[in-house]
C-alpha positions as YAML, in Angstrom:
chain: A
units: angstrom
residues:
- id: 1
  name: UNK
  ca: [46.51, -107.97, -7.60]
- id: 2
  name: UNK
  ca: [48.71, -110.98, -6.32]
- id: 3
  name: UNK
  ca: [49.46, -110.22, -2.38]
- id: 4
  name: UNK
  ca: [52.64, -111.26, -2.77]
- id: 5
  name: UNK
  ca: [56.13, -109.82, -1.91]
- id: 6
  name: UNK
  ca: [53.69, -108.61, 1.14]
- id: 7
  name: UNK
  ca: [56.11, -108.60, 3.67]
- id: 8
  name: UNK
  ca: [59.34, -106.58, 4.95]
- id: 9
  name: UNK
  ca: [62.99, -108.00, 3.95]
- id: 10
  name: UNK
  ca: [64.56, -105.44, 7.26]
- id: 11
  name: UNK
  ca: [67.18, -107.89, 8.94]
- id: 12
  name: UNK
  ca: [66.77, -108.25, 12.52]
- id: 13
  name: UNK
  ca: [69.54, -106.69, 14.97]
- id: 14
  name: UNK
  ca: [72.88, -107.89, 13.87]
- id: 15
  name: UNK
  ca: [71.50, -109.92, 10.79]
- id: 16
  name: UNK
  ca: [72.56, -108.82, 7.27]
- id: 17
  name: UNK
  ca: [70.42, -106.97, 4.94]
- id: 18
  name: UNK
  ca: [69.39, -108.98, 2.20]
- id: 19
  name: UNK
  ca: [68.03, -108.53, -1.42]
- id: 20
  name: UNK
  ca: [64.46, -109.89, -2.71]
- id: 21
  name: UNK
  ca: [67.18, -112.18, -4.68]
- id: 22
  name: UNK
  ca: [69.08, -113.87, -2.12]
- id: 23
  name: UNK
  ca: [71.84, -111.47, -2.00]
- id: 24
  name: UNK
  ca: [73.42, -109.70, 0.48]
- id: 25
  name: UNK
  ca: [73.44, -105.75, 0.57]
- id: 26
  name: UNK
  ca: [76.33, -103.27, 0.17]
- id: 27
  name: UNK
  ca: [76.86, -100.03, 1.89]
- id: 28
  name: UNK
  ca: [77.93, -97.36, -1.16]
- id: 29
  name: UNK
  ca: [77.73, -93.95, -2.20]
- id: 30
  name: UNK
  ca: [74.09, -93.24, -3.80]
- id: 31
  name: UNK
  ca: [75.81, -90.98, -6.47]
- id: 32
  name: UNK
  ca: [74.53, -92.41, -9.64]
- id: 33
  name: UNK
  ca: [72.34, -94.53, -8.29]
- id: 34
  name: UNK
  ca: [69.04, -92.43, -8.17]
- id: 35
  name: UNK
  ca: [68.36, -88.93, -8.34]
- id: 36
  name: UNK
  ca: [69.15, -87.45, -5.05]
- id: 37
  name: UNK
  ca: [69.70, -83.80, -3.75]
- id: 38
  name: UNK
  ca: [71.52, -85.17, -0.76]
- id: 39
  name: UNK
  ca: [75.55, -84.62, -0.72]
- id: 40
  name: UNK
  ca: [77.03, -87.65, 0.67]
- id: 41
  name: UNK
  ca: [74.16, -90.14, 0.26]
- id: 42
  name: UNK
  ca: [74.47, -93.58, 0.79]
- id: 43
  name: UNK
  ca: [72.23, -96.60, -0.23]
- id: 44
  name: UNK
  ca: [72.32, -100.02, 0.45]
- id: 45
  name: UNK
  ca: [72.82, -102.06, -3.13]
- id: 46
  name: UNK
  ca: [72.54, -105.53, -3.92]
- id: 47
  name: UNK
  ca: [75.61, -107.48, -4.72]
- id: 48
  name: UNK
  ca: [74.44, -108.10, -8.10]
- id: 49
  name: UNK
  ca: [73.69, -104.62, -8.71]
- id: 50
  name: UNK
  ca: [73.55, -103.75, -12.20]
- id: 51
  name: UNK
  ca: [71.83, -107.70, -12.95]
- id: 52
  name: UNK
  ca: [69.42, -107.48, -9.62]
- id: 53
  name: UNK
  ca: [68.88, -103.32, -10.35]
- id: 54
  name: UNK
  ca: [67.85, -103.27, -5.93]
- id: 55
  name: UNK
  ca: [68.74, -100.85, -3.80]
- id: 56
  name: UNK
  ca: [67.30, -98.55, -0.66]
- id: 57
  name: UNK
  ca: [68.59, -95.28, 0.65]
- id: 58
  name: UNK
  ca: [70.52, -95.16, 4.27]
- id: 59
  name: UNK
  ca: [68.78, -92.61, 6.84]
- id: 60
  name: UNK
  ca: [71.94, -89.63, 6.86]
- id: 61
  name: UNK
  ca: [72.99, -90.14, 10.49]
- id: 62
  name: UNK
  ca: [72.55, -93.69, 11.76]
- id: 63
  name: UNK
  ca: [73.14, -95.55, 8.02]
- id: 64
  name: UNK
  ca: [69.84, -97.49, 9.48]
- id: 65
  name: UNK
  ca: [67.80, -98.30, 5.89]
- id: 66
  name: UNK
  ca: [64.78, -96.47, 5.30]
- id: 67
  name: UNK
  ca: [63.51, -99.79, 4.10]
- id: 68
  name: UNK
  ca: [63.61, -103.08, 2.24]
- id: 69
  name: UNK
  ca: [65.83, -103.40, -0.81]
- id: 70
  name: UNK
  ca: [63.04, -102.31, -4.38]
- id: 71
  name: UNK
  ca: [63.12, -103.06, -7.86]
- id: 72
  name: UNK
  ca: [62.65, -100.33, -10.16]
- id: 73
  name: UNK
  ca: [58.59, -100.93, -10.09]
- id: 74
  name: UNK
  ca: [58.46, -101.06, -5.89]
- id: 75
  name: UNK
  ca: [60.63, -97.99, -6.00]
- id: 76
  name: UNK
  ca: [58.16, -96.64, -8.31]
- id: 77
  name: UNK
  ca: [55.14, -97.90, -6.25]
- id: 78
  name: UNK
  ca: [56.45, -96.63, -3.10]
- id: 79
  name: UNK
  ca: [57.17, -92.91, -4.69]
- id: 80
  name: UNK
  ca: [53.63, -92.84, -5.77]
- id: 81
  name: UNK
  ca: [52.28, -94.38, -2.50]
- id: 82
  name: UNK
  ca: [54.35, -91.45, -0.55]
- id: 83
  name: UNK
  ca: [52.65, -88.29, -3.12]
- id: 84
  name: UNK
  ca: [48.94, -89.86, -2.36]
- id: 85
  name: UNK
  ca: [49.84, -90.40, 1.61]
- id: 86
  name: UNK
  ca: [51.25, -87.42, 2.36]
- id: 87
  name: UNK
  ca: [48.38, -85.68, 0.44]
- id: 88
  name: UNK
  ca: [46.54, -86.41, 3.95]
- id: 89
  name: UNK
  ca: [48.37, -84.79, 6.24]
- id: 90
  name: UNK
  ca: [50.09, -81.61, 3.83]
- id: 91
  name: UNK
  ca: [46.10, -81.04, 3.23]
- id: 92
  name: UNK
  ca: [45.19, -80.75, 6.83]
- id: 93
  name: UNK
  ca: [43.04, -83.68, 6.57]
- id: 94
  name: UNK
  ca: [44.47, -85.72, 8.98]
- id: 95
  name: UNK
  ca: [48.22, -84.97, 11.50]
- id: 96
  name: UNK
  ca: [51.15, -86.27, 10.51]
- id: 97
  name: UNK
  ca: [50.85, -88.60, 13.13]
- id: 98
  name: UNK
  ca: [47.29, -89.51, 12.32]
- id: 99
  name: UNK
  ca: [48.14, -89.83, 8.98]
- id: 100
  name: UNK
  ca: [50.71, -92.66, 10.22]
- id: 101
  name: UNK
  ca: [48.57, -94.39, 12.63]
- id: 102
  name: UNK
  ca: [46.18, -94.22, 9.57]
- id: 103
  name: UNK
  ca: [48.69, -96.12, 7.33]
- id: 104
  name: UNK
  ca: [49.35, -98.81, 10.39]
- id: 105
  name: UNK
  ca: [45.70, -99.75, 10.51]
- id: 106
  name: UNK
  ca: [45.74, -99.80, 6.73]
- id: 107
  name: UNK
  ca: [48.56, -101.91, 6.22]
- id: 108
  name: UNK
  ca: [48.00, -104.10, 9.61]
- id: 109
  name: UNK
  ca: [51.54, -103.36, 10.61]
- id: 110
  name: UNK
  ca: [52.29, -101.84, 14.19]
- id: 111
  name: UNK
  ca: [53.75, -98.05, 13.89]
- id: 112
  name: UNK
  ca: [56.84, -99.33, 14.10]
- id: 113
  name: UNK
  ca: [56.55, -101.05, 10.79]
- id: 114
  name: UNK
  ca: [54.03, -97.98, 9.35]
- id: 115
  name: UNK
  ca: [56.70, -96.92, 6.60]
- id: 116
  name: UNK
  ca: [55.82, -96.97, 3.17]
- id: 117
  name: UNK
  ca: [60.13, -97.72, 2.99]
- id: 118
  name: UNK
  ca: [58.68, -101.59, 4.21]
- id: 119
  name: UNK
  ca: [56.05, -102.20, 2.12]
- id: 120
  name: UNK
  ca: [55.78, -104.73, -1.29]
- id: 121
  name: UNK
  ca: [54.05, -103.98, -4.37]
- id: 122
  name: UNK
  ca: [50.38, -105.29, -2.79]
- id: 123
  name: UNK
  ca: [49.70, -102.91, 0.37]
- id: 124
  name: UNK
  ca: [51.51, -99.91, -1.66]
- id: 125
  name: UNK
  ca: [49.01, -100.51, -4.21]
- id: 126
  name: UNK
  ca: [46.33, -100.21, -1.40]
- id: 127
  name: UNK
  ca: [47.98, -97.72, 0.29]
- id: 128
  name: UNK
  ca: [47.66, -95.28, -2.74]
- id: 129
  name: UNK
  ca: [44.11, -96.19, -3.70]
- id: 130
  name: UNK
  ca: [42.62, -96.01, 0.06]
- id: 131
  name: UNK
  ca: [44.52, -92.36, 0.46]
- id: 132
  name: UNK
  ca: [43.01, -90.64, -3.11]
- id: 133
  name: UNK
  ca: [39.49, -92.27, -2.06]
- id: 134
  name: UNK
  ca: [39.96, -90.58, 1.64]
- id: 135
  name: UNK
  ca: [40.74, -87.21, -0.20]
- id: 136
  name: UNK
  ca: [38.11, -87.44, -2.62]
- id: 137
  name: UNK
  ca: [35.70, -88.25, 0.55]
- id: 138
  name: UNK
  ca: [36.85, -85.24, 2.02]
- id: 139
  name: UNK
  ca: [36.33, -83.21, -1.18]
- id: 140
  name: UNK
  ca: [32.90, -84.25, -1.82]
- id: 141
  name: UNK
  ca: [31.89, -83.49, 1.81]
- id: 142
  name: UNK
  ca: [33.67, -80.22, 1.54]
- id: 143
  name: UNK
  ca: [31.86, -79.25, -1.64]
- id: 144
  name: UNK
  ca: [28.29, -80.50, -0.02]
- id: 145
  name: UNK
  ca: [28.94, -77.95, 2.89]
- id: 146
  name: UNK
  ca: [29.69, -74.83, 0.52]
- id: 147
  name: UNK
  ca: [26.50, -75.66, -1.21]
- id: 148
  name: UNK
  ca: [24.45, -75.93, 1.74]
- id: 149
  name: UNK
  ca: [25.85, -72.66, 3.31]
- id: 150
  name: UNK
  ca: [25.44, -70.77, 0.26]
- id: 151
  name: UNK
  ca: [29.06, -70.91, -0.47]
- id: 152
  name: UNK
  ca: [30.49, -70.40, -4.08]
...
């Protein structure tokens, strides 16, 4: 898998959010835009939205974005890369917090950057196929235990 697209497209303070394209981001209601359960959702959208189909949902109270601007295939990355990493913390593998300090060593980002919201196509990619291998570490040593204590 090509490493690119690899790193975050999050302005810094007082810079404006861009697309992958080249395009500046709008602020705008998320209705019809994805499948949310939120009232009142907002996402940021590029310019060129429907020809550049890019776009990232707004955290409800600051507007901040819970990312970079994705495609339809990040977005879909990221969603799976989410359902495998939080598999390691909803299955009392790891904290919450471990589970995030986890995906920082993983991705080589400092926690500040650990958000699956900020990654490209490459370290989602890793992200989801590191996190099932973890689990099915876990499983294996799980099942080795319950045969050696005479466990069903």
């Amino acid at each position: 898998m090509s490493r690119k697209n690899t790193t975050c497209l999050l302005p810094k303070k007082g810079q404006q959010l861009r697309c992958h394209c080249g395009s500046p981001a709008v602020l705008r209601s998320a209705e019809g835009l994805c499948r949310t359960h939120r009232p009142g959702a907002m996402a940021y959208v590029c310019s060129r939205y429907p020809a550049c189909d890019s776009f990232v949902m707004a955290h409800p109270g600051t507007l901040e974005p819970m990312g970079s601007l994705a495609g339809p295939r990040l977005r879909k990355l990221r969603y799976a890369a989410h359902q495998e990493f939080n598999k390691l913390y909803q299955s009392g593998l790891m904290s919450k917090r471990d589970a995030y300090q986890w995906l920082a060593m993983t991705v080589q980002a400092p926690m500040a950057h650990a958000h699956i919201g900020h990654l490209g196509e490459y370290y989602c990619q890793v992200v989801i196929d590191e996190s099932r291998k973890l689990l099915q570490e876990r499983m294996e040593q799980q099942n080795k235990l319950r045969k050696v204590s005479g466990g069903a």
